[in-house]
Biopython code that builds the backbone (N, CA, C, O; Angstrom):
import numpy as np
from Bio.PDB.StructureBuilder import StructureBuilder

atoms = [
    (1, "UNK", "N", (134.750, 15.801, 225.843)),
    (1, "UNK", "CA", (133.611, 16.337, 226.563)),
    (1, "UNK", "C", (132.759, 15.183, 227.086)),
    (1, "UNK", "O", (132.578, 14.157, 226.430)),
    (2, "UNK", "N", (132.269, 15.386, 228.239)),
    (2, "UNK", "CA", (131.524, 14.494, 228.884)),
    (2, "UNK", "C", (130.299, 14.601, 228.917)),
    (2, "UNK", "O", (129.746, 15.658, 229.223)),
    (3, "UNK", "N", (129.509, 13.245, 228.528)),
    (3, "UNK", "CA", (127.808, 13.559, 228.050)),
    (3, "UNK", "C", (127.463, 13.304, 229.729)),
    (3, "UNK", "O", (127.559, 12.236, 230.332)),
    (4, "UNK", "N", (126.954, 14.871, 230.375)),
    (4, "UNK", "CA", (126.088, 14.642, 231.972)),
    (4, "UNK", "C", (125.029, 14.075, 231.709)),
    (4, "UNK", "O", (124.466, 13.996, 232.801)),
    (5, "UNK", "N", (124.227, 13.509, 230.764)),
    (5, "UNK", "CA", (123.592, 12.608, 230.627)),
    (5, "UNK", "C", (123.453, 11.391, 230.214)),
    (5, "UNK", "O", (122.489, 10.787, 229.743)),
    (6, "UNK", "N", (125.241, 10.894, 230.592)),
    (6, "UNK", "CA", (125.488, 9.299, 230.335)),
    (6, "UNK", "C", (124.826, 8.481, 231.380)),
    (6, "UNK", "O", (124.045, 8.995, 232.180)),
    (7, "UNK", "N", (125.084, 7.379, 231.390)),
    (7, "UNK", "CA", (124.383, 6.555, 232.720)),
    (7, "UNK", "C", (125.529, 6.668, 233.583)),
    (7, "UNK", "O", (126.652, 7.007, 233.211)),
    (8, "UNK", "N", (125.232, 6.406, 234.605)),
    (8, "UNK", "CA", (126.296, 6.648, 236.115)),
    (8, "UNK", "C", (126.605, 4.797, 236.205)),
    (8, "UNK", "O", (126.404, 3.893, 235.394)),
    (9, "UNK", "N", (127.058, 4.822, 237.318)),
    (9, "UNK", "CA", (127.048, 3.336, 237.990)),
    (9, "UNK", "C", (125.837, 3.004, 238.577)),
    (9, "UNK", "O", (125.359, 1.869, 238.570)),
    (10, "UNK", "N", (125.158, 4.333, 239.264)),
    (10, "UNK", "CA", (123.837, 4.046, 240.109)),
    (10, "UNK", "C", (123.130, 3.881, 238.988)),
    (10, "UNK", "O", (122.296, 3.025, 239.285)),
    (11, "UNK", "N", (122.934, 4.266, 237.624)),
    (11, "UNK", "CA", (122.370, 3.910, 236.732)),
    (11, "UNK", "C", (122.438, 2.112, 236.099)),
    (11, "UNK", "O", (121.445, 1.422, 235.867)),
    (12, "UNK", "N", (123.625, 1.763, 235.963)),
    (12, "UNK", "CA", (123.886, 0.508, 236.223)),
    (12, "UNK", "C", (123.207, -0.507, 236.809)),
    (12, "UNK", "O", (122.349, -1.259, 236.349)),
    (13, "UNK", "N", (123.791, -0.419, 238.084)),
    (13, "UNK", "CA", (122.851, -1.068, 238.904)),
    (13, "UNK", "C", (121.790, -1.099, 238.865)),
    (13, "UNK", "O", (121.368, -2.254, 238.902)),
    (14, "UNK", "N", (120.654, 0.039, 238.770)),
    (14, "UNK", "CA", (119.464, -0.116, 238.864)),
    (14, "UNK", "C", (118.802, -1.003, 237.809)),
    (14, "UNK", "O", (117.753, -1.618, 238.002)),
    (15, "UNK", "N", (119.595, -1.013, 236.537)),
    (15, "UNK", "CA", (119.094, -1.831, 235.515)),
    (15, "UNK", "C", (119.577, -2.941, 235.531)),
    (15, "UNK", "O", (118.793, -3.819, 235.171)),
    (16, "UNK", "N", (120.698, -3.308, 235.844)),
    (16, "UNK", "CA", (120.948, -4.681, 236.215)),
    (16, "UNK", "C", (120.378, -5.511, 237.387)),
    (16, "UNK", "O", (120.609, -6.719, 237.431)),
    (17, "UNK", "N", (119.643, -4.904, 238.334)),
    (17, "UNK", "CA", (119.360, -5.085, 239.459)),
    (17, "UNK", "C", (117.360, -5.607, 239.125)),
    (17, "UNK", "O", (116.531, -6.076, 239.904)),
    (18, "UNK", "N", (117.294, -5.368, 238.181)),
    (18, "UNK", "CA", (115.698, -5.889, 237.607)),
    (18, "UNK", "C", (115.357, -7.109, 237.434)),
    (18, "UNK", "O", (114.673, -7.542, 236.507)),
    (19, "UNK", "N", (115.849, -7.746, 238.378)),
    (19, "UNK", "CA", (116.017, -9.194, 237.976)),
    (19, "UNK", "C", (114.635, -9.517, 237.690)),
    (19, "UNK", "O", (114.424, -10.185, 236.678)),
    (20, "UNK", "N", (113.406, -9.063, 238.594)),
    (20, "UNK", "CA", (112.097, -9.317, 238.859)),
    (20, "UNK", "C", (111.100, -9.055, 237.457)),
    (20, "UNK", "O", (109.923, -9.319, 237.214)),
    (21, "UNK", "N", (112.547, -8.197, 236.434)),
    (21, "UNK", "CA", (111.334, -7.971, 235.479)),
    (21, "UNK", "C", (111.517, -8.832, 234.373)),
    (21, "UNK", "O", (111.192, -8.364, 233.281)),
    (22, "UNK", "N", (112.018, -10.125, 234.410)),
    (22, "UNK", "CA", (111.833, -11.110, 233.624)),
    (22, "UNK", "C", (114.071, -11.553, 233.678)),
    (22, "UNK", "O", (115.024, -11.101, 234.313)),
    (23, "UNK", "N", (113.875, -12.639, 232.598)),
    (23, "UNK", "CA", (115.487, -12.936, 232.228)),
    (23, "UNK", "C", (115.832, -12.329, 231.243)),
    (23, "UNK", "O", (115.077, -11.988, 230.332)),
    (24, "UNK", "N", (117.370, -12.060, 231.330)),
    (24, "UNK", "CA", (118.030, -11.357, 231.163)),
    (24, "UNK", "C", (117.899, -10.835, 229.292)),
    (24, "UNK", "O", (118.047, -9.729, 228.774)),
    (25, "UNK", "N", (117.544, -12.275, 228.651)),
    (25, "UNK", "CA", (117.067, -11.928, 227.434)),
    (25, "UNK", "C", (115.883, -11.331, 226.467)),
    (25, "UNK", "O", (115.702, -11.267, 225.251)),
    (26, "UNK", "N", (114.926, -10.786, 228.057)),
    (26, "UNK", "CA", (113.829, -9.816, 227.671)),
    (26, "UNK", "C", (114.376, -7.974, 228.097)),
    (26, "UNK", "O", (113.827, -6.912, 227.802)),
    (27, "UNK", "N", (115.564, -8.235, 228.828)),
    (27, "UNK", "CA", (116.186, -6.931, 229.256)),
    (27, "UNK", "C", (117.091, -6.859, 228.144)),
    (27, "UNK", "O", (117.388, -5.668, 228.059)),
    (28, "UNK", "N", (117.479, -7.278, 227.559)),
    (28, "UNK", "CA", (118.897, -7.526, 226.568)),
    (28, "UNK", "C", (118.858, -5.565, 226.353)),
    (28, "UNK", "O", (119.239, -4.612, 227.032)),
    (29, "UNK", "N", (118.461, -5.670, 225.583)),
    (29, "UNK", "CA", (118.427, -3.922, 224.682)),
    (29, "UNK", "C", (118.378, -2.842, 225.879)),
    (29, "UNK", "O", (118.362, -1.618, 225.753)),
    (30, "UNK", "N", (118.369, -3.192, 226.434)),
    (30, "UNK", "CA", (118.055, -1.975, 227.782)),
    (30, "UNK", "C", (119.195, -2.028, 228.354)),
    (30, "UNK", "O", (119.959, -1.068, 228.456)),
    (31, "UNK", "N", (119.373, -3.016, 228.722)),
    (31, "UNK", "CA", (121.006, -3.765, 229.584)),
    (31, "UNK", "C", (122.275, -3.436, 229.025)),
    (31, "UNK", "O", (123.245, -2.950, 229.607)),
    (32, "UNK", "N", (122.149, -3.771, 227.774)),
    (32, "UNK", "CA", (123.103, -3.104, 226.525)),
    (32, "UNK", "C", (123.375, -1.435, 226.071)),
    (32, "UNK", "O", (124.344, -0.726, 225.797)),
    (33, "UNK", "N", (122.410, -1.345, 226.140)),
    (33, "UNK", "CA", (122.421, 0.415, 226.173)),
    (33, "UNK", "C", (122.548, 1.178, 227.327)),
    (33, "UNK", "O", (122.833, 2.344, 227.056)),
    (34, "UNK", "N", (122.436, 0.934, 228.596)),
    (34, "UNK", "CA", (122.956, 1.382, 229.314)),
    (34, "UNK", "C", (124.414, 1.184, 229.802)),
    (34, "UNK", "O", (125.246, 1.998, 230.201)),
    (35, "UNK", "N", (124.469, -0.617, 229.585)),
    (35, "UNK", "CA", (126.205, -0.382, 229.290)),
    (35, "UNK", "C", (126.875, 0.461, 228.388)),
    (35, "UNK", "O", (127.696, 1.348, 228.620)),
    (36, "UNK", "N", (126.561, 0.191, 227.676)),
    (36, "UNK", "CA", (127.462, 1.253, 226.428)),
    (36, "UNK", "C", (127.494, 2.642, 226.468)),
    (36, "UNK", "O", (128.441, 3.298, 226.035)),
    (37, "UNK", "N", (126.336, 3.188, 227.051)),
    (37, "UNK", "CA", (126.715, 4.728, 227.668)),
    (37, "UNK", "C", (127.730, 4.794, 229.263)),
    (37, "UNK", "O", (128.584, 5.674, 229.379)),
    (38, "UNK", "N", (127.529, 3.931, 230.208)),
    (38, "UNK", "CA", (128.786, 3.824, 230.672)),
    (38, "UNK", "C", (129.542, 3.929, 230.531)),
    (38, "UNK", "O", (130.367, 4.773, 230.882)),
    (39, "UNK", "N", (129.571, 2.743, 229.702)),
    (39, "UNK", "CA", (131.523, 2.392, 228.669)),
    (39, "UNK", "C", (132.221, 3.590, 228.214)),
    (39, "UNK", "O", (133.367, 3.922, 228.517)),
    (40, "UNK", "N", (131.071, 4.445, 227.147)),
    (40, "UNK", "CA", (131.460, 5.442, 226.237)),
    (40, "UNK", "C", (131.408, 6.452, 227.232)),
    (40, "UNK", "O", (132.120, 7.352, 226.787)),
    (41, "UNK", "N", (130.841, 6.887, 228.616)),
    (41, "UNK", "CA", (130.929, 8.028, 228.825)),
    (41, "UNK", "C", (132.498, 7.710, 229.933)),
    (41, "UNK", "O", (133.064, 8.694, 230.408)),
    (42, "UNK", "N", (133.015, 6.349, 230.211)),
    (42, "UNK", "CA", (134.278, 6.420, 231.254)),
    (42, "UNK", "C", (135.423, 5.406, 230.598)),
    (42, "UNK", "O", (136.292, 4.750, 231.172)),
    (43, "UNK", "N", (135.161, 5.501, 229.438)),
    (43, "UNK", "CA", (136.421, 4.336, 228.822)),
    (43, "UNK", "C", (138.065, 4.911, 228.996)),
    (43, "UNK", "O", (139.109, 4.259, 229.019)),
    (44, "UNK", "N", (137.838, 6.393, 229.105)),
    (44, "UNK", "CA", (139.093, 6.874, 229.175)),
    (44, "UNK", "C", (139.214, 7.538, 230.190)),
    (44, "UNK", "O", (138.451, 8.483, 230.390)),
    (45, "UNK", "N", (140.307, 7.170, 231.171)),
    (45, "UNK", "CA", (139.689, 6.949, 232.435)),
    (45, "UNK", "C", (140.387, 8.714, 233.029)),
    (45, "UNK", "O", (139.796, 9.199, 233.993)),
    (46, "UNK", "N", (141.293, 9.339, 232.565)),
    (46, "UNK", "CA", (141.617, 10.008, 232.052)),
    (46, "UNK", "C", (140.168, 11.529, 232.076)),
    (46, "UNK", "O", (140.531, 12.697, 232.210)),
    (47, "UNK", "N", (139.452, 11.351, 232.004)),
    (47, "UNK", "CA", (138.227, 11.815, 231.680)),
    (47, "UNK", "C", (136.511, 11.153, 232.005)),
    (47, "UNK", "O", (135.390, 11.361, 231.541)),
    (48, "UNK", "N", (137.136, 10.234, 233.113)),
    (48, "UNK", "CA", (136.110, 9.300, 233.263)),
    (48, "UNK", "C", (135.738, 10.138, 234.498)),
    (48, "UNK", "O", (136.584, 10.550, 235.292)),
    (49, "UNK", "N", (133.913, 10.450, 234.654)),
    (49, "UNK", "CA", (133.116, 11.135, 235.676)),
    (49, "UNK", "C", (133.310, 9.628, 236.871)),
    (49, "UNK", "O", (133.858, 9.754, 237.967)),
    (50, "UNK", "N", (132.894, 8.652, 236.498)),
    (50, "UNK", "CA", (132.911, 7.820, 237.656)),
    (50, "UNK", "C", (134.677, 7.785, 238.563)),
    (50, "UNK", "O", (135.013, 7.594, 239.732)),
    (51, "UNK", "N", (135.152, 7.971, 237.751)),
    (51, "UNK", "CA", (136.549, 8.086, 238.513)),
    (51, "UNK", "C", (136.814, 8.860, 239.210)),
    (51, "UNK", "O", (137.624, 8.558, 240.087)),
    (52, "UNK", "N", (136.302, 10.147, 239.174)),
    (52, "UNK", "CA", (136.184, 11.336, 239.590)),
    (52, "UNK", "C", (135.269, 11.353, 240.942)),
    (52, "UNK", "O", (135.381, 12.209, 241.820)),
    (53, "UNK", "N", (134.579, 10.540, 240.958)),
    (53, "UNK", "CA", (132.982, 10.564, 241.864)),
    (53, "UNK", "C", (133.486, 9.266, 242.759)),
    (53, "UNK", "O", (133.676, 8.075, 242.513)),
    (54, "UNK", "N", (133.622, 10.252, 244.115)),
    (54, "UNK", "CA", (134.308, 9.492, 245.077)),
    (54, "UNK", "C", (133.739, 8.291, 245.897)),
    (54, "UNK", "O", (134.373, 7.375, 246.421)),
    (55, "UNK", "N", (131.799, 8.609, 245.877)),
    (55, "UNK", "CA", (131.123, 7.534, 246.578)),
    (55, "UNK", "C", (131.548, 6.163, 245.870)),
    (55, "UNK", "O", (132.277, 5.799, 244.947)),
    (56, "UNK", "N", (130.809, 5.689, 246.680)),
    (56, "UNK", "CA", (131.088, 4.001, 246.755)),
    (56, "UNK", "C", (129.933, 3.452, 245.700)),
    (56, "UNK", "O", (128.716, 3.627, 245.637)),
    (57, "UNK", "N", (131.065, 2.566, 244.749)),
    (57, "UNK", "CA", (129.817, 2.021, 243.623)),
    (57, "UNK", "C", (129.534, 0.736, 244.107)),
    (57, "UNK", "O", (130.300, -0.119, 244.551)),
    (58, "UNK", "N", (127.961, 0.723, 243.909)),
    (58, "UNK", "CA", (127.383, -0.723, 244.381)),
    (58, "UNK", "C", (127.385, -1.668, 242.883)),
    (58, "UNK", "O", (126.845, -1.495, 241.790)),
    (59, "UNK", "N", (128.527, -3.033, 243.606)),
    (59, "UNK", "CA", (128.985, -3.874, 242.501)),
    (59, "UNK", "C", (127.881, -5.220, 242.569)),
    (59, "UNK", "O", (128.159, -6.179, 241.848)),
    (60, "UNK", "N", (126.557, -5.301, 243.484)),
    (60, "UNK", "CA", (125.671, -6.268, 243.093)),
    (60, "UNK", "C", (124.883, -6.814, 241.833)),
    (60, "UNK", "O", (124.599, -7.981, 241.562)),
    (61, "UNK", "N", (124.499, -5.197, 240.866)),
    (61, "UNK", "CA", (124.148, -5.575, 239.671)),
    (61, "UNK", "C", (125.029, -6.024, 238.654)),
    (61, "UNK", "O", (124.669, -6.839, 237.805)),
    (62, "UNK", "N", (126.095, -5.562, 238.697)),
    (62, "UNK", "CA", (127.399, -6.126, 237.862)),
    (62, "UNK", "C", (127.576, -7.906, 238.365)),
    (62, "UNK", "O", (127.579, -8.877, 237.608)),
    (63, "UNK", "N", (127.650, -7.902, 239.183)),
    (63, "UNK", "CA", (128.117, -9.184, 239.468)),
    (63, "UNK", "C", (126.822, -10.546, 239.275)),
    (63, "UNK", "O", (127.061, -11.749, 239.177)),
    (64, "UNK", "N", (125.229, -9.759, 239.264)),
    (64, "UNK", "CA", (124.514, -10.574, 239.189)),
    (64, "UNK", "C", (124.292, -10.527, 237.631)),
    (64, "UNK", "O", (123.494, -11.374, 237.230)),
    (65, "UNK", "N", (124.712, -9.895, 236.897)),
    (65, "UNK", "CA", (125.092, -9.677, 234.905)),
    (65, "UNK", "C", (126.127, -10.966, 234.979)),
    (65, "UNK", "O", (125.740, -12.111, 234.746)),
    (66, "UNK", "N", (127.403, -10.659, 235.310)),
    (66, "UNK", "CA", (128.406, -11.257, 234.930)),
    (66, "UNK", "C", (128.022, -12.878, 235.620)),
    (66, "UNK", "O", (128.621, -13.686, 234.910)),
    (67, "UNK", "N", (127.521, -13.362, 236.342)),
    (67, "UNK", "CA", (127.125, -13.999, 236.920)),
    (67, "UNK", "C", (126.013, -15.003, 236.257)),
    (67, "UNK", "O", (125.953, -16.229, 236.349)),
    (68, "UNK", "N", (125.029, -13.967, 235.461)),
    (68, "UNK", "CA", (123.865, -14.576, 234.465)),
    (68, "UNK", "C", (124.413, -15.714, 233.593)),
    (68, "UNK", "O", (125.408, -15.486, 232.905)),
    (69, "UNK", "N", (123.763, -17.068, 233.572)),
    (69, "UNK", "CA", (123.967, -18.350, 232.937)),
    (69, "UNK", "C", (124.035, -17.938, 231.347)),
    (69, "UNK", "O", (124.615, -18.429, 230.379)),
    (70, "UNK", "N", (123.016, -16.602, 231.566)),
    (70, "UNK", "CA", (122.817, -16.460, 229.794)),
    (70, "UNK", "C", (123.768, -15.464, 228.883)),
    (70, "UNK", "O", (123.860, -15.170, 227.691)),
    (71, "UNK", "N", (124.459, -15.094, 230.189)),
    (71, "UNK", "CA", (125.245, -13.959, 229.264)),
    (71, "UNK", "C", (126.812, -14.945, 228.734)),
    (71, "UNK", "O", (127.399, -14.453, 227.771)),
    (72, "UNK", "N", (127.325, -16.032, 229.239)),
    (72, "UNK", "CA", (128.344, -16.430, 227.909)),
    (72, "UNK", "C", (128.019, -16.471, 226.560)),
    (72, "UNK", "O", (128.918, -16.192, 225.767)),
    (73, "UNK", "N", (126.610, -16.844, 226.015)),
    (73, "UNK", "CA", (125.810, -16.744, 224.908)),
    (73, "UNK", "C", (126.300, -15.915, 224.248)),
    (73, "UNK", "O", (126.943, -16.299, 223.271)),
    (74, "UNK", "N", (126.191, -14.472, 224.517)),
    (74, "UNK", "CA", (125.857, -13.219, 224.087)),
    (74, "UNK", "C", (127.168, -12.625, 223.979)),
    (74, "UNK", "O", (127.309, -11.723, 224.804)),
    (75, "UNK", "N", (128.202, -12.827, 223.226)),
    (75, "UNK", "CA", (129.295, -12.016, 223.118)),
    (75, "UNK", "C", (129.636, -10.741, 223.612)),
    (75, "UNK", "O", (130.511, -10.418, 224.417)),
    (76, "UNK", "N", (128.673, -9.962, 222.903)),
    (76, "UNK", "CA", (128.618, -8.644, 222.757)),
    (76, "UNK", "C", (128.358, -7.990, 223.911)),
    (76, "UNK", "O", (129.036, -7.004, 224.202)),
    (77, "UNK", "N", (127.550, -8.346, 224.569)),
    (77, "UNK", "CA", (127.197, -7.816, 225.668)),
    (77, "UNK", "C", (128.091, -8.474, 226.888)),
    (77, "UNK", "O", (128.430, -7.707, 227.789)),
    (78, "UNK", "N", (128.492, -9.869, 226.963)),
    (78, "UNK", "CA", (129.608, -10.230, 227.994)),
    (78, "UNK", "C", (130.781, -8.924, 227.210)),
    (78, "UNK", "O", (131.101, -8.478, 228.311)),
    (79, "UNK", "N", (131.181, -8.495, 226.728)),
    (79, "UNK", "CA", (132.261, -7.893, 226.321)),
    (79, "UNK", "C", (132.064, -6.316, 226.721)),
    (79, "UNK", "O", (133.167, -5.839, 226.985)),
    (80, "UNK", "N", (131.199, -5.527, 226.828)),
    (80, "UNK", "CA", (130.048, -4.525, 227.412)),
    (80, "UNK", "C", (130.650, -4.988, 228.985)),
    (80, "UNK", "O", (131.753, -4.575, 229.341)),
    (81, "UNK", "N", (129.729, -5.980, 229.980)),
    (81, "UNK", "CA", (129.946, -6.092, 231.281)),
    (81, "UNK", "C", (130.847, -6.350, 231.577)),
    (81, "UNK", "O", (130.969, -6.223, 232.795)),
    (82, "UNK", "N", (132.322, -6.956, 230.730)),
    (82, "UNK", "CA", (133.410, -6.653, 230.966)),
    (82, "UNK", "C", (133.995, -5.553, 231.400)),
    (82, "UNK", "O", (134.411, -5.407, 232.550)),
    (83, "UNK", "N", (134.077, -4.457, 230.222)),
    (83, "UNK", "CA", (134.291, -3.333, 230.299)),
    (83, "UNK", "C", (133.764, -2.181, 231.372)),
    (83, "UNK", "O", (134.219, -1.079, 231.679)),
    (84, "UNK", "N", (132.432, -3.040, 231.866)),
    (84, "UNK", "CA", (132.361, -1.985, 232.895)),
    (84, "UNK", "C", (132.593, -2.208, 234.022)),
    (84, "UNK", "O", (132.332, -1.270, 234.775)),
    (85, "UNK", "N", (133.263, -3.699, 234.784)),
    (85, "UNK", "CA", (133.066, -4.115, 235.535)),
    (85, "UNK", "C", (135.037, -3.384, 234.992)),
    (85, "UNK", "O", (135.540, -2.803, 235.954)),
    (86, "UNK", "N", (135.641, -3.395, 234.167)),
    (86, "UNK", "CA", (136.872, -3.000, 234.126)),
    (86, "UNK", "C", (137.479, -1.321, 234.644)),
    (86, "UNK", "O", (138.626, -1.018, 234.971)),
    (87, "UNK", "N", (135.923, -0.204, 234.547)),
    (87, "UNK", "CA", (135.741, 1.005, 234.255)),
    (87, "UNK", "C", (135.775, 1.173, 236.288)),
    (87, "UNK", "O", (136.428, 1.983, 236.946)),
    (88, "UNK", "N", (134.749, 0.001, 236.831)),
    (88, "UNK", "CA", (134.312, -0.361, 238.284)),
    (88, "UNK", "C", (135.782, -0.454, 239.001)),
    (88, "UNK", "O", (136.148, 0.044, 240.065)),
    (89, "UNK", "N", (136.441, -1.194, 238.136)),
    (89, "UNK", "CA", (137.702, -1.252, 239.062)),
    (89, "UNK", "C", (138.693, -0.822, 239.294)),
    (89, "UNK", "O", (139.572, -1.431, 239.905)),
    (90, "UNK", "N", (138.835, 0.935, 238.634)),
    (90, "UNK", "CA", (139.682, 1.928, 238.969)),
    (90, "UNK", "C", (139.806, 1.939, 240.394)),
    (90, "UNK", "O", (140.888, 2.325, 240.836)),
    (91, "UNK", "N", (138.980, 1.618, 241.145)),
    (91, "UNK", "CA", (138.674, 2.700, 242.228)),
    (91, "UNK", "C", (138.961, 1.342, 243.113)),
    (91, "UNK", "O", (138.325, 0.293, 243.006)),
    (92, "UNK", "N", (140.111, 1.603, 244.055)),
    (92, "UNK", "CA", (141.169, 0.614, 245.122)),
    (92, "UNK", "C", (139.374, -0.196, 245.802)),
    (92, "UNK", "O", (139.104, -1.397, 245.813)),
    (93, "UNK", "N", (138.634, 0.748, 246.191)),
    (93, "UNK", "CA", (137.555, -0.055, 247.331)),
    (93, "UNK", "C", (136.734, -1.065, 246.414)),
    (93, "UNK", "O", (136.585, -2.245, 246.733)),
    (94, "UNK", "N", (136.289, -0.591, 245.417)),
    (94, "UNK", "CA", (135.661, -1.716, 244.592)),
    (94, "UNK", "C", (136.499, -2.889, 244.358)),
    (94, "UNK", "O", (136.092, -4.050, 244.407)),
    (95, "UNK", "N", (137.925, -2.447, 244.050)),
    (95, "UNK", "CA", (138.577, -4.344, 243.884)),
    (95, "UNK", "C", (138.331, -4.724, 244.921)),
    (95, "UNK", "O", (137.567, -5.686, 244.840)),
    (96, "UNK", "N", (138.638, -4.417, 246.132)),
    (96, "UNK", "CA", (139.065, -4.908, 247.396)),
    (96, "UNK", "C", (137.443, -5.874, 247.548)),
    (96, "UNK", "O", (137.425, -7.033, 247.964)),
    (97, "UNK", "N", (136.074, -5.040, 247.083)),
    (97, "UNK", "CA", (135.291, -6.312, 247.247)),
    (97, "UNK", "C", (135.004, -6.926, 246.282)),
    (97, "UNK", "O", (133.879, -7.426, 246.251)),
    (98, "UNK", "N", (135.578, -7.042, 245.565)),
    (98, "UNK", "CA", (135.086, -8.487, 244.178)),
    (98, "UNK", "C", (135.015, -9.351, 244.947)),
    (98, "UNK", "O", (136.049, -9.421, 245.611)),
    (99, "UNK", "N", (134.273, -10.090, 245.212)),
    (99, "UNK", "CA", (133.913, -11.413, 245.549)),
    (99, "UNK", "C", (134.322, -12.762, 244.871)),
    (99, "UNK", "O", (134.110, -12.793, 243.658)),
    (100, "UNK", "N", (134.910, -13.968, 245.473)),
    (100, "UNK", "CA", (134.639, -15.458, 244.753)),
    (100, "UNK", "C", (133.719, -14.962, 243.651)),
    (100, "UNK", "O", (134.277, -14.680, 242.591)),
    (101, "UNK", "N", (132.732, -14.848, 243.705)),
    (101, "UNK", "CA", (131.496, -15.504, 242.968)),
    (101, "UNK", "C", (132.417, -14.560, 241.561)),
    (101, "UNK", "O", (133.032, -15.161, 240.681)),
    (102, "UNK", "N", (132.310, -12.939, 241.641)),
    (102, "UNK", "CA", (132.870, -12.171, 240.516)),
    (102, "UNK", "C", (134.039, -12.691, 239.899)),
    (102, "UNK", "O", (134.143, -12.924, 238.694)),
    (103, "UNK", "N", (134.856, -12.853, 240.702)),
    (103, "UNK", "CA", (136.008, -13.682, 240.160)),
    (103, "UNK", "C", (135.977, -14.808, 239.083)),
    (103, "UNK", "O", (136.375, -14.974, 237.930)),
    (104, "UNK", "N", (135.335, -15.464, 240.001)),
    (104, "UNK", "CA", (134.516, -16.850, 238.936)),
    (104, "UNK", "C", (134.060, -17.067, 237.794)),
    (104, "UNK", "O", (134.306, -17.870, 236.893)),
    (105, "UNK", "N", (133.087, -15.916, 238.017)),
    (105, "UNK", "CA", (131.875, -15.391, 236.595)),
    (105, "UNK", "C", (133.325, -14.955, 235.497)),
    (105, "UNK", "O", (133.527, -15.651, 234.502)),
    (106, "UNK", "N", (134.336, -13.645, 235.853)),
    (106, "UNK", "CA", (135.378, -13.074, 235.099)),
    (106, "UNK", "C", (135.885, -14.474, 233.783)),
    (106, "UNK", "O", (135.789, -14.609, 232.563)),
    (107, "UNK", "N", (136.599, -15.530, 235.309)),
    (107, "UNK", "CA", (137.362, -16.669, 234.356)),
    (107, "UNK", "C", (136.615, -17.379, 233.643)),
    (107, "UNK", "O", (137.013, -17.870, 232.587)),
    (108, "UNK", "N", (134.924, -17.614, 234.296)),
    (108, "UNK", "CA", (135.060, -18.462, 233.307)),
    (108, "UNK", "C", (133.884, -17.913, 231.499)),
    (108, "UNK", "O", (133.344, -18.611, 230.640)),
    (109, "UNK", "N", (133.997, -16.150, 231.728)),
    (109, "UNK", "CA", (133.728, -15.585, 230.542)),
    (109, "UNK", "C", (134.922, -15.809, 229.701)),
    (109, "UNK", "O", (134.876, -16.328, 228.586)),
    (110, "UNK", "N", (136.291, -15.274, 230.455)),
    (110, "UNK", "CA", (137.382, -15.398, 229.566)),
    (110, "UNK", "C", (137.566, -17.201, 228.884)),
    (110, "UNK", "O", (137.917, -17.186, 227.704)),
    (111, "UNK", "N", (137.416, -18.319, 229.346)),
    (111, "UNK", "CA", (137.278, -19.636, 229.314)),
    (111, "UNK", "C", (136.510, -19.935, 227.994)),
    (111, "UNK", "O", (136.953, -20.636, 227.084)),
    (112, "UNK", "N", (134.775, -19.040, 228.016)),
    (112, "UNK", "CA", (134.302, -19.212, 227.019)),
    (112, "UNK", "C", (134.629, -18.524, 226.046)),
    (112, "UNK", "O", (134.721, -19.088, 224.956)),
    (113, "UNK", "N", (134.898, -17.117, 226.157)),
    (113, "UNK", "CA", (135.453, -16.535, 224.503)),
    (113, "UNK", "C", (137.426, -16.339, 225.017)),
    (113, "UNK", "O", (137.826, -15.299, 225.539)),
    (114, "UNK", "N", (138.060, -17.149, 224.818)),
    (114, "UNK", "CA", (139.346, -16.973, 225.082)),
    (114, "UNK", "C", (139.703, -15.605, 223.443)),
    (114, "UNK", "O", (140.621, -14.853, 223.771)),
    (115, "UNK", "N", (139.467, -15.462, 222.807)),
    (115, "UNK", "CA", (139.782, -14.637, 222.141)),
    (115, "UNK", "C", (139.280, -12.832, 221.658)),
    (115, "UNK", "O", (139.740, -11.892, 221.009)),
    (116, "UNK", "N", (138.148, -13.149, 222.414)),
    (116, "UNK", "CA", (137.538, -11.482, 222.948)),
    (116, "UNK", "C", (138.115, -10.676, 223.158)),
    (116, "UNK", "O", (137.594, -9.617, 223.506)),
]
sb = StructureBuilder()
sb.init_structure("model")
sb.init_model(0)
sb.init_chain("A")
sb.init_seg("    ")
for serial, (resi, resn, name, xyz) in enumerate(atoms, 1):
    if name == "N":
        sb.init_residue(resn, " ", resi, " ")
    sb.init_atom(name, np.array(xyz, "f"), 0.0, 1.0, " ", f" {name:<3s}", serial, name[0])
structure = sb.get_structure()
């Protein structure tokens, strides 16, 4: 069963997209919890609402997360924006724009925790 009150992608974004309301380690708990209702509401993709939901997901807040200097630090949560940036890329139009920069941020998370 699917919680209709998980976070969406537009939910995503909007919280990743706060750059203005300080760094990333005064958002931590907010950032984190909205990943994880993501995660948990589309991990199986099988049953995943975003998979289902044909508009176009905006991949700027993901990429400016995965992107953050401070998130190799943070295991837990690089492992979170993994997963959703993994959940993001069911859908053929979202790979097609990963960008250099996403790409980048990907290798060199995997670089810092090679065993995650």
């Amino acid at each position: 069963m699917v919680d209709v009150l998980a976070a969406t992608s537009a939910d995503v974004h909007a919280v990743l997209s706060q750059r203005a309301s300080g760094p990333l380690s005064g958002r931590r708990e907010q950032v984190a919890r909205t990943l994880r209702e993501f995660v948990d509401a589309n991990e199986d993709a099988r049953a995943s609402p975003n998979l289902r939901d044909e508009r176009r997901d905006e991949l700027g807040g993901i990429t400016s997360l995965l992107t953050d200097g401070d998130l190799p630090g943070d295991q837990d949560l690089a492992l979170l924006a993994l997963k959703t940036l993994k959940i993001l890329s069911r859908k053929e139009d979202n790979r097609r724009r990963f960008g250099r920069e996403l790409c980048r941020a990907v290798v060199r998370l995997a670089l810092t925790h090679p065993r995650a």
